[in-house]
C-alpha positions in Angstrom: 87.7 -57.7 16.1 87.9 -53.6 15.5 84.9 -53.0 16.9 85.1 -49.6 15.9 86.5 -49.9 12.4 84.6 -48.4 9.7 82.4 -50.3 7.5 84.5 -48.4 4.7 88.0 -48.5 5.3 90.6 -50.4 7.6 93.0 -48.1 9.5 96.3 -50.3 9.2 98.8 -49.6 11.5 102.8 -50.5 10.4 105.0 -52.1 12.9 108.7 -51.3 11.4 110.5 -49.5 8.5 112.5 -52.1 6.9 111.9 -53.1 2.8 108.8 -55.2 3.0 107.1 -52.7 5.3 108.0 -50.0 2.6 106.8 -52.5 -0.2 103.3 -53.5 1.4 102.5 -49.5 2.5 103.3 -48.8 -1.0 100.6 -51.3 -2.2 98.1 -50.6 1.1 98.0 -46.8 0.0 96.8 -47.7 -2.9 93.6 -49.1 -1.7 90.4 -46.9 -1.5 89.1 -48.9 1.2 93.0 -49.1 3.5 93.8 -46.1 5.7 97.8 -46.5 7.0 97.3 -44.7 10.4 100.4 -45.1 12.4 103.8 -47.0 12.1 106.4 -47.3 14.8 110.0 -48.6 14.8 112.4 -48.9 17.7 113.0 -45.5 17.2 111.7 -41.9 16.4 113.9 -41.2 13.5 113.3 -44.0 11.4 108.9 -44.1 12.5 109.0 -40.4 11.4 110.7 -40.6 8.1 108.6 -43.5 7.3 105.8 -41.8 8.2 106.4 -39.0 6.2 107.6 -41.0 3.2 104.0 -42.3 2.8 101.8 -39.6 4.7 101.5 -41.6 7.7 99.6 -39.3 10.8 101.1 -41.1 13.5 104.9 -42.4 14.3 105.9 -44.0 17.5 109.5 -44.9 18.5 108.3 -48.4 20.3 106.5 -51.1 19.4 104.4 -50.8 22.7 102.6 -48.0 21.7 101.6 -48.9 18.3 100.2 -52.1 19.7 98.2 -49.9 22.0 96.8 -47.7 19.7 93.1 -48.0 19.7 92.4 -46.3 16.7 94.3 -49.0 14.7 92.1 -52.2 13.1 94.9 -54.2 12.0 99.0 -54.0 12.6 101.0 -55.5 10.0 104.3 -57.3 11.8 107.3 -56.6 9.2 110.4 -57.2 11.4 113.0 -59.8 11.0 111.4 -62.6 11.5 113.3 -63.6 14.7 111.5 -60.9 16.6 107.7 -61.6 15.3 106.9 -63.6 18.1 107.5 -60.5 20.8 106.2 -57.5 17.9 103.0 -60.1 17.0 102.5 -61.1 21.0 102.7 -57.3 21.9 100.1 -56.5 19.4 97.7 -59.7 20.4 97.8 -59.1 24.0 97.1 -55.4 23.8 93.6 -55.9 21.5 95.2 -56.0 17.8 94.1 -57.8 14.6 97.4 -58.9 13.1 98.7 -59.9 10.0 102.5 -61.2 10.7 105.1 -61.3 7.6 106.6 -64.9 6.8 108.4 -67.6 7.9 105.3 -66.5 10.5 107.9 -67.3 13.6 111.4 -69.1 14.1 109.9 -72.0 15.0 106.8 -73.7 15.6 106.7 -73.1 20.0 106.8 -69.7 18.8 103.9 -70.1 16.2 101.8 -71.8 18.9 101.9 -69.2 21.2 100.7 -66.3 18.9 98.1 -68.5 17.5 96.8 -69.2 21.4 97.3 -65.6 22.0 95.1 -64.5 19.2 92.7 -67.5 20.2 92.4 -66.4 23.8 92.2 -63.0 22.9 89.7 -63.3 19.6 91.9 -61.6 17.7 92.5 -62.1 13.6 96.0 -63.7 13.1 97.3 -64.5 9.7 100.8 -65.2 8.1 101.4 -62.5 5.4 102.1 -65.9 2.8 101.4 -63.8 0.1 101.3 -66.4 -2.1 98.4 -68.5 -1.4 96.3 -64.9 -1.6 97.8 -64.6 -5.7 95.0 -64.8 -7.7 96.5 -67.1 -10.2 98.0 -69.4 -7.2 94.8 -70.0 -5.9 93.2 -70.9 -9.7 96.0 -73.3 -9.6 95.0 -75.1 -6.9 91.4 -75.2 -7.6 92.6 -76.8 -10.8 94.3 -79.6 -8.4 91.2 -79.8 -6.5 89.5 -80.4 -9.2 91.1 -83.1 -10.0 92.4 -81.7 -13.7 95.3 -83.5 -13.5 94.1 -86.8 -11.3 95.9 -87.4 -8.0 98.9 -84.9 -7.2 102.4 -87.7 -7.1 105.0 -85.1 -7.1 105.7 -82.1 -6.2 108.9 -79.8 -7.1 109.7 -76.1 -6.1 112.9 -74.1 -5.7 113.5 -70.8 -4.0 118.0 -69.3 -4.9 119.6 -66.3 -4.6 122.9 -65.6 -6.0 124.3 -63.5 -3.5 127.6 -63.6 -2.4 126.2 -62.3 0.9 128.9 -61.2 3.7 128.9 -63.0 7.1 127.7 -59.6 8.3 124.9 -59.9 6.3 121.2 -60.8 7.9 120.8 -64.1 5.8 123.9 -65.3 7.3 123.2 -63.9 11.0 122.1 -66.7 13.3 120.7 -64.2 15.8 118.5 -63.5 12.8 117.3 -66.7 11.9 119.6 -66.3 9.1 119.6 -69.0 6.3 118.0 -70.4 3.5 115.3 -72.4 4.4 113.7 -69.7 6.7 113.6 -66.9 4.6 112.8 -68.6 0.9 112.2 -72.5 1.2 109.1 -71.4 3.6 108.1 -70.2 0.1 108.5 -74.2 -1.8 107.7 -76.3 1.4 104.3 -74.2 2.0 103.9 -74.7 -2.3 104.0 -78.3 -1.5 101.7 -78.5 1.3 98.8 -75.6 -0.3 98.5 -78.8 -2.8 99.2 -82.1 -0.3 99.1 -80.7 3.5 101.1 -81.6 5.9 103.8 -84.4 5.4 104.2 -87.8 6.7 107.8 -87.9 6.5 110.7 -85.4 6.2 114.4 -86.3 4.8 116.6 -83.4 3.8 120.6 -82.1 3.6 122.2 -78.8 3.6 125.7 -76.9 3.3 126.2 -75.0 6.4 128.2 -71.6 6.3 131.0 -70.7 9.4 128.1 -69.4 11.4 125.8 -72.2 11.4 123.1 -71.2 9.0 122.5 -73.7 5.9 123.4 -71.5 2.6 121.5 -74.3 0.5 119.0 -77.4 1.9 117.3 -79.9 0.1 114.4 -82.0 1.5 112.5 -84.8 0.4 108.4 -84.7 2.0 106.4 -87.6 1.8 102.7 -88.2 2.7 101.0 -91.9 3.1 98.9 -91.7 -0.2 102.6 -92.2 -1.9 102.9 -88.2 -2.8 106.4 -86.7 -2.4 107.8 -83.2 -3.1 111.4 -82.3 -3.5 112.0 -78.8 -2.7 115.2 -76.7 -2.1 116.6 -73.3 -1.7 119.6 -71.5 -1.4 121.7 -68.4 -0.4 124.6 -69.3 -2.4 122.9 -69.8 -6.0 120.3 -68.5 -8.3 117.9 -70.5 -9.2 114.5 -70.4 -11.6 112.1 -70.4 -9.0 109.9 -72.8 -10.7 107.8 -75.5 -9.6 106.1 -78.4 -11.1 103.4 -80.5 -9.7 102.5 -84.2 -11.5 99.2 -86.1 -11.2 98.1 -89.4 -12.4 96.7 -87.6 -15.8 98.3 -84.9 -16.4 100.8 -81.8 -14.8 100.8 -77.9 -14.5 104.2 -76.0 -15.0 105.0 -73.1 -13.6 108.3 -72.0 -15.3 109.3 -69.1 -13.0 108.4 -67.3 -10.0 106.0 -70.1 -8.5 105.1 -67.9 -6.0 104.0 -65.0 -7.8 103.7 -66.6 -11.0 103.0 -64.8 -14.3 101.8 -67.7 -16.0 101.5 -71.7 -15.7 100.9 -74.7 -18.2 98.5 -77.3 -17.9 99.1 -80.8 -19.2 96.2 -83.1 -19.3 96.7 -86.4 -21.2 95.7 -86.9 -24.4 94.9 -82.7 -24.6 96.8 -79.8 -26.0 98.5 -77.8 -23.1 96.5 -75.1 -22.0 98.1 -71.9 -20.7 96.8 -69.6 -18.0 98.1 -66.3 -17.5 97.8 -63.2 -14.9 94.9 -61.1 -15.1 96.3 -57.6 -15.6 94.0 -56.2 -13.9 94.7 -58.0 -10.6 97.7 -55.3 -10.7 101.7 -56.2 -10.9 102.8 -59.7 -10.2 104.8 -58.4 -6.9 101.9 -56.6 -5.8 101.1 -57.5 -2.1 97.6 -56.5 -2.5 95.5 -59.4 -2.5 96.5 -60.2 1.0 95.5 -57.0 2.3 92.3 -57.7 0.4 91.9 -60.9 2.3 92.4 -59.2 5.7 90.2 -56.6 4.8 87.5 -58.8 4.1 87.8 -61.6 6.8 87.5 -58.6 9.8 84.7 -56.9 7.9 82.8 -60.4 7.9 84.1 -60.6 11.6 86.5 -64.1 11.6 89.5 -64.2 13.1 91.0 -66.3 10.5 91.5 -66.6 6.6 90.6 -69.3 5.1 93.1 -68.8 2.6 96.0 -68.8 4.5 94.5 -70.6 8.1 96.4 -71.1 11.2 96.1 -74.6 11.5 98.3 -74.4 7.8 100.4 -72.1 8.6 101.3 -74.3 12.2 101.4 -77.3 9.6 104.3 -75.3 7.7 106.2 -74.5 11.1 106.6 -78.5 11.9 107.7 -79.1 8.2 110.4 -76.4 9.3 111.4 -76.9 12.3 112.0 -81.2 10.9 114.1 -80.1 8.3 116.4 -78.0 10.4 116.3 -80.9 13.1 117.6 -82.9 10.1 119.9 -80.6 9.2 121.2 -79.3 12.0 120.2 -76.0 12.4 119.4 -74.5 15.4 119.3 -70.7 16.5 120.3 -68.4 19.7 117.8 -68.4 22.4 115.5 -70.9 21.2 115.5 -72.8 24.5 114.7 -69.9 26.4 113.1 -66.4 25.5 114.1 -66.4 22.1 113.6 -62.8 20.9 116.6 -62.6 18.8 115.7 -60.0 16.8 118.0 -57.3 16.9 117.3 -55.0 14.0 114.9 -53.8 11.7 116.5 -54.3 8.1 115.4 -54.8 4.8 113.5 -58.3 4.3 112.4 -59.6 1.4 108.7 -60.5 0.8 
């Protein structure tokens, strides 16, 4: 568990160069209690100018070498996320804390084989689903648990981008795990199950581009208490990212950007609708921050898990996944061998 990290500050170390790893370092720098130590991409140009875009000491041109970096508390995976299972494995088995960017693997084999790593090991392990760290997320669903709007019946979220993007282009790269649903319907299915856990049931449909990725999926989840959650997403239209949840007594819209939202309304019967908004204070909507924070704090109170975002959820999320593209008909290079598809590090977004 860093045994020899400071009671002070967490030496971070960044494991490659792409967008999200420039967007997190940008908010990690700005922590008084966050030290970015090293970073390392799959090669020394790119490490270096990363390194000396943000004041970073150390750059290494492998992945190996970060991971054994004993000065390091905690790496932060930010590949594609067809290569986190070898960047996250690297780190575990070499005595790492790691915090590994979403959809946390390609599929769920994958997921279970970090989270016994990290389990074997007594490592921390947490997906980077930023989300359920937003402070305004989590007062929404300790308004659910609270039983502010009765029992949760429906559930609605949507994750679109416009694009056009190119057939060259990542999303649309199977080696990748191009596609919607990885990249942003992680974002509405784990929405869905933060409020109702893990489905009973999973129906869904997609459009499917030349490659073999799905450029838009809907899915239906159901649970035994009668709950169900219609979710969708899409590489091939914009959408509002909002998201709706409905109880017995009540409901609580979120009218854009559920997953970092700026605001939500609650609806209780019989009251006026009550309106909560983001605490300025808790920094920019986009900030990445608060799960930092969360790492931060779960290794300096020595667990190896959050128990905002916990492994047994985020391994919950994986199976929802992996059903819908079984439904769907997705399925990606390599996955019934070694399935390190990852081939470069390019911009992902959080």
């Amino acid at each position: 568990m860093g045994d020899r990290m400071t009671e002070q500050r967490t030496r971070w170390g960044i494991l490659a160069t792409g967008g999200i790893a420039a967007a997190f370092t940008a908010d990690l720098v700005d922590l008084p209690d966050a030290e970015v130590v090293a970073v390392a991409s799959r090669g020394e140009e790119p490490a270096r100018a990363f390194a000396e875009r943000f004041g970073i000491p150390r750059a290494y041109g492998s992945w190996k070498d970060l991971a054994e970096d004993a000065d390091i508390d905690v790496v932060y995976v930010a590949t594609p996320h067809a290569a986190h299972r070898t960047a996250a494995g690297l780190c575990l088995e070499a005595g790492r804390n790691v915090l590994c960017e979403k959809p946390f693997t390609l599929n769920l084999r994958q997921a279970e084989e970090l989270v016994a790593l990290a389990r074997g090991h007594g490592r921390f392990l947490m997906e980077a689903m930023w989300m359920y760290c937003n402070p305004l997320v989590r007062r929404l669903k300790a308004l659910v648990d609270d039983g502010a709007i009765g029992e949760v019946r429906t559930v609605q979220a949507d994750f679109g981008l416009a694009g056009p993007f190119p057939p060259s282009h990542r999303l649309r790269d199977p080696h990748l795990g191009g596609g919607a649903l990885l990249d942003l319907g992680v974002y509405p299915v784990s929405f869905a199950q933060l409020l109702l856990g893990e489905p009973s049931d999973v129906t869904a449909r997609a459009v499917l581009s030349a490659e073999g990725v799905d450029l838009q999926t809907g899915a239906l989840l159901s649970w035994d208490g009668g709950a169900l959650a219609q979710v969708h997403c899409s590489i091939s239209g914009g959408t509002a990212t909002c998201a709706s949840i409905t109880g017995s007594r009540g409901r609580i819209d979120v009218p854009s950007g559920f997953f970092h939202p700026e605001r939500f309304v609650l609806h209780r019967d019989g009251r006026e609708p009550e309106e909560f908004t983001a605490d300025p204070a808790d920094g920019p909507r986009t900030s990445l921050r608060h799960e930092a924070l969360e790492v931060m704090r779960a290794l300096r109170a020595g667990e190896t898990e959050s128990p905002l975002v916990p492994l047994d959820g985020t391994l919950a999320v994986m199976r929802t996944l992996d059903a819908i593209r079984e439904r769907i008909g997705v399925r990606y290079p390599g996955e019934a061998g070694d399935p390190d598809a990852g081939r470069a590090e390019v911009p992902v977004p959080a």
